[in-house]
C-alpha positions, -999 to +999 in steps of 0.1 A: +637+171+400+610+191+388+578+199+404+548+179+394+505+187+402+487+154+401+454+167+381+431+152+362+437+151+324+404+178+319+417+197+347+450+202+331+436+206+299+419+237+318+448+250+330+472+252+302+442+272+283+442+295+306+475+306+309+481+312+269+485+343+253+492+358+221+513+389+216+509+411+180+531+439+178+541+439+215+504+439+227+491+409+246+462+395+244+450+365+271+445+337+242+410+313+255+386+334+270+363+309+286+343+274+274+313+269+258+300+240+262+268+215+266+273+183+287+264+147+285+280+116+290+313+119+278+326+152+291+298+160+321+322+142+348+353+152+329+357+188+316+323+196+336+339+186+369+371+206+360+350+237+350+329+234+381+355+231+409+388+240+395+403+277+396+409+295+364+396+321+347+376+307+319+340+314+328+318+288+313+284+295+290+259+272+284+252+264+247+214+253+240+228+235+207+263+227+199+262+241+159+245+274+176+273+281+204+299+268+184+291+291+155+290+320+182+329+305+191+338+311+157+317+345+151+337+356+187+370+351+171+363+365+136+352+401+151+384+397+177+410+394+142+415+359+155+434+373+187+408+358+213+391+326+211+362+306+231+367+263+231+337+241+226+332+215+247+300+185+240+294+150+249+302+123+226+281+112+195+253+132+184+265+166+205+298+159+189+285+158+155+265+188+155+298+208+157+313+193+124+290+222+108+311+250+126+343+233+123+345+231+086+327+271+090+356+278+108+386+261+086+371+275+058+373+309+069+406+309+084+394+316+120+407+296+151+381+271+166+391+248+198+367+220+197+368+199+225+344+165+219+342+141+244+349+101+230+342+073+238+363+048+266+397+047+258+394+012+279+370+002+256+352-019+287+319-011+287+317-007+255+296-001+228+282+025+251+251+049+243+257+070+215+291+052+200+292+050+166+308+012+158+332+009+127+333-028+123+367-027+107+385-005+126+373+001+163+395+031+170+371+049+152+347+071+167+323+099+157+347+122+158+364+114+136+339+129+113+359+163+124+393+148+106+387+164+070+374+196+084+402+205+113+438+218+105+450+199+137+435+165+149+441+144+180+427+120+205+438+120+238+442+079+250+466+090+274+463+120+301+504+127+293+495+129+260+478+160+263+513+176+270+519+173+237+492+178+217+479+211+234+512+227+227+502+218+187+468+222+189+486+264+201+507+267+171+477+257+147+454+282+161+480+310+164+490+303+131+480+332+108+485+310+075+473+276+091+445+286+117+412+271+113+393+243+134+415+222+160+399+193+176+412+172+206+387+141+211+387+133+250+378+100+255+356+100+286+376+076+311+410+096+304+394+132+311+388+116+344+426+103+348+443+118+369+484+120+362+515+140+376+516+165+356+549+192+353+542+228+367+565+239+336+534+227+316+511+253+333+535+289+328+522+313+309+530+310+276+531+337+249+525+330+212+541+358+193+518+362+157+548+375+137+540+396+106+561+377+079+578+399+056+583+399+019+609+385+003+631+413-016+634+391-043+591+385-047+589+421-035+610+435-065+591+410-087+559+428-074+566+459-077+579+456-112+546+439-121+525+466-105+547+492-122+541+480-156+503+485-152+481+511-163+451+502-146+452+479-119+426+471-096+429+464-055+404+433-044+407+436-001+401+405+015+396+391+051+436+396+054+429+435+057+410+434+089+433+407+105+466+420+098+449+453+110+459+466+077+428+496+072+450+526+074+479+507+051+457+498+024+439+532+023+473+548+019+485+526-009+455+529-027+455+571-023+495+571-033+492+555-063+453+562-075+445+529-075+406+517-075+397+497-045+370+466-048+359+446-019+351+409-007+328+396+016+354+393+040+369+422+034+341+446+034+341+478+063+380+480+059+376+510+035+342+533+041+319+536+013+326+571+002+357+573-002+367+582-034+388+552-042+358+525-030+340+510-059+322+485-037+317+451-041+330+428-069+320+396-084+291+376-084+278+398-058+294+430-069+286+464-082+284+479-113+314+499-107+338+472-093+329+448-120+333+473-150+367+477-136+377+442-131+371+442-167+395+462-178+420+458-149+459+448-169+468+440-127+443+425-100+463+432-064+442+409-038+452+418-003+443+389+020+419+371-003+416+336-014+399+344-047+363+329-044+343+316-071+320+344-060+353+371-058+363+355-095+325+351-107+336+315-119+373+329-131+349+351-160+353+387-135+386+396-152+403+400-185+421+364-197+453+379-196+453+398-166+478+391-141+481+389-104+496+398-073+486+384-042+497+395-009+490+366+012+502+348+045+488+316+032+510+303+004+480+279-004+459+310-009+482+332-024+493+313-057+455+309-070+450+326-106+486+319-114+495+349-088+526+362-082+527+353-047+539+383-022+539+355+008+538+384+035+513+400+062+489+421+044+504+451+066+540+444+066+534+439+027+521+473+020+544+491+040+570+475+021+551+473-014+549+513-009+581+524-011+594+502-038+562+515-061+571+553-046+610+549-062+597+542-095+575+573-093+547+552-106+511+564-106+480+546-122+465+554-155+431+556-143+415+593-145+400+606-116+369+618-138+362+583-150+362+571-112+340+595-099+313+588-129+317+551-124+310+555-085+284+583-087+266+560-112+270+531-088+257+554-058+225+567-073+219+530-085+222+526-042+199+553-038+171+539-062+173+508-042+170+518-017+141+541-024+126+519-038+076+514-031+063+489-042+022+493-041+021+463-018+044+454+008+082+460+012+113+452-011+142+435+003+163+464-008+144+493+008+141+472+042+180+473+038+181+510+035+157+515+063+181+494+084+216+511+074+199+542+080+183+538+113+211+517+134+240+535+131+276+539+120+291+521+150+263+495+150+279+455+134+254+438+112+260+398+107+245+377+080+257+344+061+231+327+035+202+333+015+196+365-011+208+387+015+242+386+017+245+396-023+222+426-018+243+430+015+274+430-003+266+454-030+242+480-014+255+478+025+271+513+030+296+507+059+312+537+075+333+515+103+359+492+105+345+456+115+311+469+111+303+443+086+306+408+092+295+381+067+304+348+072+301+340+033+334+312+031+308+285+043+275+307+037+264+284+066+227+291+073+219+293+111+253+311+116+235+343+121+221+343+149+246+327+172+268+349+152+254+375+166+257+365+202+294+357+195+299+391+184+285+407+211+306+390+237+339+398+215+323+440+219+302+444+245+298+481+235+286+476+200+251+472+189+249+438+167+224+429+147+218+398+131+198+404+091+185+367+083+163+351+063+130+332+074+144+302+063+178+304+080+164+318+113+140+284+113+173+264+110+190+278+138+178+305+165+184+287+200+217+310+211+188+335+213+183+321+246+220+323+256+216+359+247+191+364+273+212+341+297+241+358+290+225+392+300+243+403+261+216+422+240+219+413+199+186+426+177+175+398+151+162+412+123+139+387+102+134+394+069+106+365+057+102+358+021+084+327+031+116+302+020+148+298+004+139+324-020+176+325-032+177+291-049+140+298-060+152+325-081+188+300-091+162+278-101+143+295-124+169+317-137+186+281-151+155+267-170+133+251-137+095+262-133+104+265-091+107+236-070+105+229-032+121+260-020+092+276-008+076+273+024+037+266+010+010+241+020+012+207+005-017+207-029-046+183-020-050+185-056-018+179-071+001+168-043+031+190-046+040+220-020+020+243-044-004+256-018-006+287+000+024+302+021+028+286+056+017+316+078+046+319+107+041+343+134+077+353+141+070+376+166+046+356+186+075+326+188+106+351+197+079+364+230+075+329+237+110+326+247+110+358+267+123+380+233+113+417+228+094+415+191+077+434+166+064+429+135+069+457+107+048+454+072+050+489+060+082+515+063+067+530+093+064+505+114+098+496+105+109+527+115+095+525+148+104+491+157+141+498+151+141+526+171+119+505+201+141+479+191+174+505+207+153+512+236+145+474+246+170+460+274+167+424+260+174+411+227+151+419+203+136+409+168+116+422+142+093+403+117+092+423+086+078+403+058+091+410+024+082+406-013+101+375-028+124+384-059+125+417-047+167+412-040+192+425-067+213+408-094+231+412-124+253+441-128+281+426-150+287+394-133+275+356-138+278+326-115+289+291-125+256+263-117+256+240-147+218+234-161+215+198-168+229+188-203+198+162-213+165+175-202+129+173-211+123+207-210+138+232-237+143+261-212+168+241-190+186+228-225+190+266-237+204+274-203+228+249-205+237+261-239+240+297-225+264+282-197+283+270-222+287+297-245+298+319-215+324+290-207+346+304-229+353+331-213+368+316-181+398+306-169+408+267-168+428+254-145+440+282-121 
């Protein structure tokens, strides 16, 4: 007969967690690394009570909102190559809810989220209770179930023995290289309290081994062929790179066969800015030099990517009748663009993809000389931005120089939304591996922040700094506390443009005069928000919360408040106001926003006959 604990269902729930581990290449990794949580009714007495008295080794951190911690969850398991996650735990209803936002951040991005929501009575007894959400035709319904369109795995727990089950799927989702994303268990709040005899079998240690898939010969030969028959291809890296821990491989196929490498958000740091072969960013957000490529690449090899509408510039980046080879573990990702699909790890696929080029004796077209004047033209273009006064105030692009100069080659930066992750993308020189991380799949402002803090807990070592926007920053900044709590030092650096500057510029580069995106005093006059800027004291608000600030308007005191900023033991931010439209754009690419086809006002009715003249040079359907 086998032996049986009698636990509560949170407390089992507990305990499995915290005896699984993944294993890549024959190195373990303990799996759930502790619980993030904030409590309420609904998981206070349940999971709260199991965290509180119950022996395991998942140390517990207090969120002070749920989007905030579990955004730091997510940012924890990005910069850990989704070997190491935190769960989320909330109450039911509204503390549910504001963890949708990080779910769907999560699922897009292909990282591994556990969210763990409490729900409402199974019994149904007392119900409605505070904060239940009635659907009048269907009462099984909850809030949570808000988080079924956004999570790869979905379950509620009406039974404690039903956890047995559905933890041991809610595992293979997570581990999953080509299904991970956001897994949620709802917990009503009588069952986390029900206790049942649970089988010690349930509780060993369990190791989830995260294969790298191979190719098939048969795609592999097709591959290889393809590749072969190229004369100038072009490599786009992808998020795929860093997970499959693929840096080295990726550099070597590029070096054996000359081929020019371009980067995504994702899949920036893998390959340090001067090498030879790095032509930066591409797309929407790209440079000059990766984007004059994708031009005239015959072969586009993505490594890892799921080819963005920012990656693809609205499918107008490459030629028409390019074609493609993906090297994907994602068969959903891998056949966009009509790719040949290489369904493999990115590493296991370049070891393989290597060889088969190296029998053929192939070796791209592209002259070296042609390279080197495409990125030295891209690199002093850098430089100028860098460089460059304005008579009044800073530019957005010189504060970034300032910033890549001063912290460091070891240092991670982390940014999301606004204009700077496209002057990020293109003008961030990053010397590091996972020195870069943009969460850019869900562009979700208020990540950064709580980003940071995640990152910092997934290396301690590191020093992390968050770049984010006024308008972002006021969204979401709470896990700046938890920083402090947590003893973990992050550095927030606020660049304020006074707004959403980014869709102020969208705006009026698509026909609009500028409306409601800037952070200005409503007009007593005309009664729209036309008035002055809102004058914020950044500084003044991160002291109030026991921050170490500073506030930089010129490049010396920039200069010295970064290098305070490394002295400080606390977290730290720096105000540093900044010019609006003083970000980058252009450089050979073009973003799909349709302007509005009837209109009163001839500048949004030649936009949307521009828009439609550069239509024609996109892709349809795939």
């Amino acid at each position: 007969m086998a032996t049986t604990v009698r636990l509560t269902m949170a407390q089992a729930l507990l305990r499995f967690l915290d005896r699984q581990y993944v294993s890549v290449d024959g190195e373990e990794h303990k799996f759930v690394c502790g619980v993030m949580g904030i409590f309420g009714h609904g998981n206070v007495t349940g999971i709260g009570e199991a965290l509180e008295r119950s022996e395991n080794g998942l140390p517990y951190i207090q969120g002070k909102n749920e989007q905030g911690m579990a955004h730091a969850a997510v940012a924890f398991a990005k910069q850990r190559n989704r070997l190491q996650i935190y769960a989320c735990t909330s109450s039911i209803g509204p503390g549910a809810l504001n963890m949708v936002t990080a779910a769907a951040t999560a699922t897009v991005n292909r990282i591994p989220a556990l969210f763990l929501p409490g729900d409402i009575f199974a019994t149904r007894q007392p119900d409605p209770v505070l904060q239940q959400v009635e659907h009048p035709m269907d009462y099984t319904v909850s809030a949570n179930d808000c988080f079924k369109p956004i999570s790869k795995y979905w379950d509620r727990i009406t039974r404690p023995e039903q956890l047995m089950s559905s933890a041991i799927h809610a595992m293979r989702v997570l581990t999953d290289p080509a299904e991970t994303g956001a897994v949620t268990l709802a917990l009503p709040q009588d069952v986390q309290a029900e206790a049942y005899d649970y089988p010690e079998e349930f509780f060993r240690k369990r190791v989830h081994r995260i294969e790298r898939r191979q190719p098939s010969q048969e795609a592999l030969a097709e591959a290889a062929r393809r590749i072969a028959a190229s004369a100038k291809p072009l490599l786009v890296i992808g998020g795929g790179v860093h997970y499959s821990l693929a840096a080295a491989e990726t550099l070597a196929f590029a070096e054996a066969f000359g081929i020019p490498i371009a980067e995504t958000q994702a899949g920036k740091s893998a390959v340090p800015w001067n090498h030879p072969l790095y032509m930066g960013a591409v797309g929407v957000t790209g440079s000059s030099a990766a984007n004059a490529l994708a031009k005239e690449a015959d072969v586009v090899i993505g490594l890892g990517t799921r080819f963005s509408d920012f990656t693809t510039a609205s499918k107008t980046a490459f030629r028409p009748d390019a074609a493609f080879v993906s090297v994907n573990v994602a068969g959903f990702d891998a056949v966009k663009l009509d790719a040949l699909a290489l369904l493999s790890d990115v590493k296991a696929g370049l070891e393989a993809l290597t060889p088969a080029l190296a029998e053929r004796g192939y070796r791209s077209a592209h002259e070296e000389s042609a390279l080197r004047a495409l990125k030295e033209d891209w690199d002093r273009e850098v430089d100028r931005l860098y460089a460059a006064d304005l008579p009044v105030g800073l530019s957005q692009t010189r504060v970034l120089g300032e910033i890549n100069e001063a912290i460091g080659e070891d240092a991670v930066i982390v940014c999301a939304a606004g204009s700077l992750p496209g002057d990020l993308h293109r003008l961030w020189r990053s010397a590091k591996p996972k020195s870069y991380h943009m969460e850019y799949g869900f562009s979700c402002m208020g990540y950064e922040v709580a980003g940071a803090f995640g990152i910092k807990l997934a290396e301690p070592d590191r020093d992390v700094y968050a770049i984010v926007g006024d308008g972002s920053y006021l969204m979401l900044h709470s896990e700046l506390i938890t920083s402090l709590q947590e003893g973990r030092k992050i550095n927030v650096l606020l660049l304020d443009n006074h707004g959403y500057q980014c869709i102020h510029n969208l705006q009026r580069a698509n026909g609009s005069d500028g409306f409601g995106n800037e952070f200005r005093y409503r007009s007593a006059d005309t009664g729209a928000l036309s008035g002055a800027y809102l004058p914020i004291d950044f500084a003044a608000h991160a002291r109030s919360m026991g921050v170490s600030a500073y506030t930089a308007t010129n490049v010396d005191e920039l200069k010295g408040a970064l290098e305070s900023a490394k002295r400080d033991a606390v977290s730290t931010l720096i105000h540093i106001p900044v010019l609006p439209g003083t970000n980058t754009d252009g450089y050979g690419s073009w973003w799909r926003v349709d302007a509005a086809e009837v209109s009163t006002d001839a500048k949004v009715l030649a936009t949307r006959e521009a828009w439609t003249e550069r239509m024609k040079s996109a892709r349809t359907l795939y």
